[in-house]
C-alpha positions in Angstrom: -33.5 27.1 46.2 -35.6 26.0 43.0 -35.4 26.0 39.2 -37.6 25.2 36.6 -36.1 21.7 36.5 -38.4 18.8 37.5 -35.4 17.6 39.1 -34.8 18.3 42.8 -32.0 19.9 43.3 -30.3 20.7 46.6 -27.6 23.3 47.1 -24.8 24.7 49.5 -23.3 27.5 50.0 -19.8 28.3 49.6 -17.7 31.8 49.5 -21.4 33.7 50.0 -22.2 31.5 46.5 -24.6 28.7 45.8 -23.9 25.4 44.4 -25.5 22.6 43.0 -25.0 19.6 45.5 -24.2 15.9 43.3 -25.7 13.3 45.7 -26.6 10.4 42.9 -26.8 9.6 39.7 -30.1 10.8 39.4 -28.5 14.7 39.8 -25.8 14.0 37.3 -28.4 12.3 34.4 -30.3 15.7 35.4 -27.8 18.2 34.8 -29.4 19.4 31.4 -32.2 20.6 33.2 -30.5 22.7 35.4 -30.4 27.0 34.5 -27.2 27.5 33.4 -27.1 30.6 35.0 -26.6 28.7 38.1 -23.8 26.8 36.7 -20.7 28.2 38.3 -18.7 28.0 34.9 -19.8 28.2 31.0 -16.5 27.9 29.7 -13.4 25.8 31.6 -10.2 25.5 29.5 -8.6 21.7 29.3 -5.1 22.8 30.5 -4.2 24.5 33.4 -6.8 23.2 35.9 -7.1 20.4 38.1 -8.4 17.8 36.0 -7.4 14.9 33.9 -6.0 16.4 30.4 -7.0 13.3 28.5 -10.9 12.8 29.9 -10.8 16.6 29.3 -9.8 16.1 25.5 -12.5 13.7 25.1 -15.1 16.0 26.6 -13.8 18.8 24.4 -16.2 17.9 20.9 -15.1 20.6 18.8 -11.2 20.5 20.2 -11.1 24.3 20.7 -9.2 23.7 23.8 -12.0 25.3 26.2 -15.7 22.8 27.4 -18.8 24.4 27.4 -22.6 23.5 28.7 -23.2 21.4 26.1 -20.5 19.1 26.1 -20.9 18.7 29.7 -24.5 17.1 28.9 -23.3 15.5 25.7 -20.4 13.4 28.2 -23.2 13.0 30.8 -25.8 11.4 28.4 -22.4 9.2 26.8 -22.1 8.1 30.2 -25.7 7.8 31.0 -25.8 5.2 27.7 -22.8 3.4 29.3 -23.6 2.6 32.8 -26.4 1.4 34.6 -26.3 3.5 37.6 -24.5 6.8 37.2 -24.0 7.1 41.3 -20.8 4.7 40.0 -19.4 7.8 38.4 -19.6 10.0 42.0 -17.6 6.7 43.4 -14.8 7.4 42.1 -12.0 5.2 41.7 -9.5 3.4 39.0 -11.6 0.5 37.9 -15.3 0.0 36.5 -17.0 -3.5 37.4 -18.0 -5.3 33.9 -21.1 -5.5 36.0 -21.9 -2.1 36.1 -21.6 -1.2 32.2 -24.9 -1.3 30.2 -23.7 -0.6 27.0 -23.1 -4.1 24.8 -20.8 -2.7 22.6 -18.5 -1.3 25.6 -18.9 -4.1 27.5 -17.9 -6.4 24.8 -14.9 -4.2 24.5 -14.0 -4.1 27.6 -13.8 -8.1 27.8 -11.6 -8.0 24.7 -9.6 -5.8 25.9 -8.6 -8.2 29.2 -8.5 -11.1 27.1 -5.4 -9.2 25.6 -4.3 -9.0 28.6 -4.2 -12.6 29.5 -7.3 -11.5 32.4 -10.3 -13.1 31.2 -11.6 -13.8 34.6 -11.4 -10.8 35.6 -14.5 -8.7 36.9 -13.3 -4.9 36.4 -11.5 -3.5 34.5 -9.3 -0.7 35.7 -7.4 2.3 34.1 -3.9 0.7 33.7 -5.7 -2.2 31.9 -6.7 0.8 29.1 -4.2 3.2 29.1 -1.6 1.5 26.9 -3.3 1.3 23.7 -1.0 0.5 22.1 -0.3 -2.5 23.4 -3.6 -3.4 23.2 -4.1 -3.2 19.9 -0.7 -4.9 19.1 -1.8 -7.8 20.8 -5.3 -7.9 19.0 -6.0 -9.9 16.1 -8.8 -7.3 15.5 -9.6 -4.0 16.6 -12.5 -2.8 14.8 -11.0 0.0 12.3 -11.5 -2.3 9.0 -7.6 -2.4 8.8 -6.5 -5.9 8.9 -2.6 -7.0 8.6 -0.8 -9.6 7.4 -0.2 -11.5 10.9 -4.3 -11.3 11.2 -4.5 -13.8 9.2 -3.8 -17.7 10.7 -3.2 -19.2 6.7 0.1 -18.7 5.5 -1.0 -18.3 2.3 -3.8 -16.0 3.1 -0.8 -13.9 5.2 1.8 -14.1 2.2 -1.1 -12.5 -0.1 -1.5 -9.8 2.2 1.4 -8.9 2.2 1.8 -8.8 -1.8 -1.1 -6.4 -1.5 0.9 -3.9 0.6 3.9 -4.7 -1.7 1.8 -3.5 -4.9 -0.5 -0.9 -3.9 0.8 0.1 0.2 -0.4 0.3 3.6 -3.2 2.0 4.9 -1.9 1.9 9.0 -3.6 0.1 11.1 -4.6 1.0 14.6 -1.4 -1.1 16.0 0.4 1.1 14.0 1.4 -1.6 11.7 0.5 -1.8 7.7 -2.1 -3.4 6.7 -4.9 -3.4 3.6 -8.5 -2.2 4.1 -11.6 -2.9 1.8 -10.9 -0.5 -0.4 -7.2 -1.5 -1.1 -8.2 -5.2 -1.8 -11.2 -3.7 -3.7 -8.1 -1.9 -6.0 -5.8 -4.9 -6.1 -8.5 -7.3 -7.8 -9.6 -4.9 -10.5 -6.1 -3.9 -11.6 -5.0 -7.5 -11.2 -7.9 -8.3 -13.2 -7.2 -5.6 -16.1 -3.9 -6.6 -16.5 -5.0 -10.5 -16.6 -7.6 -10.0 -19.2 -5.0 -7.5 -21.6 -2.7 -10.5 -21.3 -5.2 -13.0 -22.4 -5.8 -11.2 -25.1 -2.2 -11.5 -26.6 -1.8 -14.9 -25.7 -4.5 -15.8 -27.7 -3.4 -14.4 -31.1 0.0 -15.8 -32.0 0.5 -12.8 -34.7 0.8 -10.6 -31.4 3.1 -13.0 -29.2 4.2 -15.9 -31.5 6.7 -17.0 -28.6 4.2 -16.9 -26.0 3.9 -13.5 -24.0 7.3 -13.9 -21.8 8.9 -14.9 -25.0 7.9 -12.4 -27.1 8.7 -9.8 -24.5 12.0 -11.3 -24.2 12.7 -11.3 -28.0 11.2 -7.9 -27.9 13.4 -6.3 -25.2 16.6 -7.7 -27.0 16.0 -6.4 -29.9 15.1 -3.2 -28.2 18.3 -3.3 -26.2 21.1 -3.0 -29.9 17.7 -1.6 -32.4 19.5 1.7 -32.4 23.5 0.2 -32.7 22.0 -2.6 -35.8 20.2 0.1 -37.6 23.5 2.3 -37.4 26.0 -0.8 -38.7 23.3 -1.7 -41.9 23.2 2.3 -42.5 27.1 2.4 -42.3 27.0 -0.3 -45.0 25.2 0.5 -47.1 26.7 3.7 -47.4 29.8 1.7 -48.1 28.2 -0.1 -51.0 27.2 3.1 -52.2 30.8 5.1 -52.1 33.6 2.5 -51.2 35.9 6.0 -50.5 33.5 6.6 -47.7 34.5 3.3 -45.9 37.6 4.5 -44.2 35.5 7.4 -42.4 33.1 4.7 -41.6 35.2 2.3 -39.3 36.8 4.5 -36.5 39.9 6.3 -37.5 43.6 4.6 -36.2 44.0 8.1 -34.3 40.9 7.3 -32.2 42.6 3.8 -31.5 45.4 5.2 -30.4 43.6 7.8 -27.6 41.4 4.6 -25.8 44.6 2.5 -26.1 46.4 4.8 -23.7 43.7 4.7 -20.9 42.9 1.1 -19.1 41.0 -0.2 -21.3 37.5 -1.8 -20.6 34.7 -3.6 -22.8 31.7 -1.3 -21.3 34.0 1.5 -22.1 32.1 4.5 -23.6 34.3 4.8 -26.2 34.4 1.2 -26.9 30.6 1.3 -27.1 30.4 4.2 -29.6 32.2 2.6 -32.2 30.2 0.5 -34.7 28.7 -3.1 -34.2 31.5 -4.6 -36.4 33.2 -4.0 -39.4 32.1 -2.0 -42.0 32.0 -3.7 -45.2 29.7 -3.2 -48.0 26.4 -4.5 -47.9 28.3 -7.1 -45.0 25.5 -9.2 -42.6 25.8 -8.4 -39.0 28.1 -11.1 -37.3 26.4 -12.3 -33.8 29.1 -13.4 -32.5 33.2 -13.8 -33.3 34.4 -10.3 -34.8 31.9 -7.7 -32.7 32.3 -4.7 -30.8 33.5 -6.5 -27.2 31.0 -3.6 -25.5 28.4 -5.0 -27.2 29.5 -8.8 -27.3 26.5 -9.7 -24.4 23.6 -7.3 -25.9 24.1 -9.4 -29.3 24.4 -13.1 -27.6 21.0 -12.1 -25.8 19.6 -10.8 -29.5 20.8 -14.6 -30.6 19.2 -16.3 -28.3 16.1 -14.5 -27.5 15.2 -13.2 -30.9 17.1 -14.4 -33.6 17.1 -18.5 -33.0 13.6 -18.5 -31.8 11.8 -16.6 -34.5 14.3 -16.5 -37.3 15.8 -20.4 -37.0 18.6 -22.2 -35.4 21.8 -22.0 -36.9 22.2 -18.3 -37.6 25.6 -16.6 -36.8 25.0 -13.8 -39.0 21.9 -11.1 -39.5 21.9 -9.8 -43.6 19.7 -6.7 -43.6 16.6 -8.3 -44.5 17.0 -10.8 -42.0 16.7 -7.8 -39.5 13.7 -6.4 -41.0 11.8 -9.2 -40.8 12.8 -9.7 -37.3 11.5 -6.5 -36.4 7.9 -6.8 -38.2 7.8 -10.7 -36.3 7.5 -8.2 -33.2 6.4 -5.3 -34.5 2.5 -5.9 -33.9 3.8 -7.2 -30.4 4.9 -3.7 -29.5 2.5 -2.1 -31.1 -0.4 -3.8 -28.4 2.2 -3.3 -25.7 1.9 0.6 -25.7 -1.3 0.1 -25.1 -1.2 -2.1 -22.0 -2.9 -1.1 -19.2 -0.8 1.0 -15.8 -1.3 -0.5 -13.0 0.4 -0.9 -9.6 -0.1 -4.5 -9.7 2.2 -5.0 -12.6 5.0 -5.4 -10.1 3.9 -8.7 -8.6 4.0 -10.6 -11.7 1.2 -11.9 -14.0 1.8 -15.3 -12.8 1.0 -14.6 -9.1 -1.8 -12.3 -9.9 -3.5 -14.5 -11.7 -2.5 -18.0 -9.0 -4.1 -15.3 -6.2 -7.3 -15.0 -8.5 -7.8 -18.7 -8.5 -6.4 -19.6 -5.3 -9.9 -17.9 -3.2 -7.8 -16.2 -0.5 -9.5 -12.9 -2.0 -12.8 -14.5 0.3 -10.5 -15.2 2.3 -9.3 -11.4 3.1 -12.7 -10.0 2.6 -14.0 -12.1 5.6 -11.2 -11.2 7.7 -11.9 -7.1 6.9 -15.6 -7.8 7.4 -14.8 -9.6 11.0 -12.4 -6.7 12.2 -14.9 -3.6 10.8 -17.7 -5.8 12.5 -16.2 -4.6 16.0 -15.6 -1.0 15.2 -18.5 -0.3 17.9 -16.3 -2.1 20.8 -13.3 -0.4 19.8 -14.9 3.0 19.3 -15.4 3.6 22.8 
């Protein structure tokens, strides 16, 4: 029997039906010659037949769960681009000789693969040696997906910055099913680090913006920020006293409200030890900082002393008059007016400090080269 092919083909007959006879690898590199209508299937599902389920998944291109003509000849010409003599695939067999493969790319996989496995002398490589990929790519430094993580790297410090990476921005997962950082994610990492380093440089060059230095003026700022609404309350309650003395009872906390919180078990973060004022109210009386204060509020105004008050306003100072307190808020007023501004980023977390020791320290070169090494195998891994 004869087709149009300009293969010969040569048949048998089985169950009063001919069929195409596979004697080499000539017939099999052939097969998109032959009719179809002399194929004996067009359409084969990958379950429920006699036939390796995960070969058949590969086959099956557009994963509809059924293989037609074409992807018959799209695996035949795969395999046609992959080993010299395709009368290897009619064999049979577990294991493929490295000899036999013609592809570069597979055949420098396939050595990679047993030098994972501790068998670089070895001449084949067999289906148990593949089957476990996961293992495989556990044990490989790289694997060709452009995912590198932190154990790819040999430099601790190059390792330690991967992993601050993750810590900002997270992992993209790498084929070993472990996190790791891609191009991309490094790509985000320096330009937010970057952001943030060059809005910081900005303050720290004006002194009106950070006269104690950025991490001092943030820490005068956030103690301030911490009693703002308690100090503005005690100078309102005073003044109020100055203006009608009769008011001043009604000010401080009525003995009747003593008397309910000094039936309960009493403690200083109490909220209803918190609620009453500051201190005292007096008329036009400064704010002490220390002896005489609200117990709840005994730590917030030591941290105000030493964070705010001593540094900006002078050493000494036990007490805060109203005026005092203004001008400790315009001393960081412009400070937290450039704050709101500052930039969002992910980074933030990892401190300015380390962001900008990474910037200088070149492991970003460092990371870049290792990405570039593992994408540069992507064609041995995606085999």
């Amino acid at each position: 029997m004869s087709t149009n092919s300009t293969h010969t083909w040569k048949f048998f007959r089985v169950g009063g039906v001919d069929q195409v006879s596979f004697r080499n690898g000539s017939d099999i590199a052939s097969l998109d010659q032959l009719d179809q209508k002399l194929w004996m299937s067009l359409a084969m599902p990958t379950r429920g037949v006699e036939f390796d389920a995960r070969t058949a998944d590969l086959i099956d291109a557009d994963k509809d769960g059924r293989i037609r003509p074409p992807e018959i000849i799209a695996a035949v010409k795969w395999a046609e681009s992959a080993f010299k003599d395709l009368s290897d695939v009619i064999k049979g067999g577990d294991s493929v000789a490295l000899s036999a493969i013609k592809d570069a790319n597979i055949l420098a996989g396939a050595k990679r693969v047993l030098a994972s496995l501790k068998k670089s002398d070895a001449q084949s490589i067999s289906l148990a040696d593949v089957s476990d990929t996961v293992k495989i790519l556990a044990e490989t430094r790289f694997n060709g997906d452009g995912v590198i993580i932190a154990d790819t790297a040999e430099d601790v410090a190059v390792k330690k910055a991967i992993e601050d990476i993750i810590a900002a921005l997270g992992a993209v997962t790498d084929r070993s099913g472990k996190p790791g950082i891609n191009q991309a994610k490094l790509d985000q990492f320096l330009a937010e680090a970057q952001t943030l380093s060059d809005w910081a440089a900005k303050g720290e060059a004006d002194k009106n913006l950070t006269p104690l230095g950025l991490e001092g003026t943030a820490a005068a700022a956030a103690a301030i920020k911490a009693v703002k609404v308690k100090v503005d309350d005690y100078f309102a309650r005073c003044r109020l006293a100055a203006y009608d003395p009769r008011a001043l009872a009604a000010l401080n906390r009525q003995e009747a409200e003593y008397l309910v919180i000094a039936a309960k078990d009493l403690s200083i973060t109490a909220q209803e030890i918190s609620g009453f004022p500051l201190a005292k109210i007096e008329a036009s009386k400064p704010l002490p900082l220390t002896a005489t204060v609200n117990p709840a509020w005994a730590a917030a105004l030591s941290a105000l002393a030493n964070a705010a008050v001593t540094p900006l306003l002078g050493a000494g100072k036990t007490s805060l008059t109203e005026a005092d307190w203004t001008a400790l808020l315009a001393k960081v007023g412009a400070f937290e007016c450039w704050t709101a501004g500052k930039p969002v980023t992910a980074v933030e977390k990892i401190g300015l400090p380390r962001l900008r020791e990474l910037a200088k320290s070149g492991v970003k070169e460092k990371i870049a080269e290792l990405i570039k090494q593992d994408a540069a195998l992507e064609g041995e891994f995606n085999q």
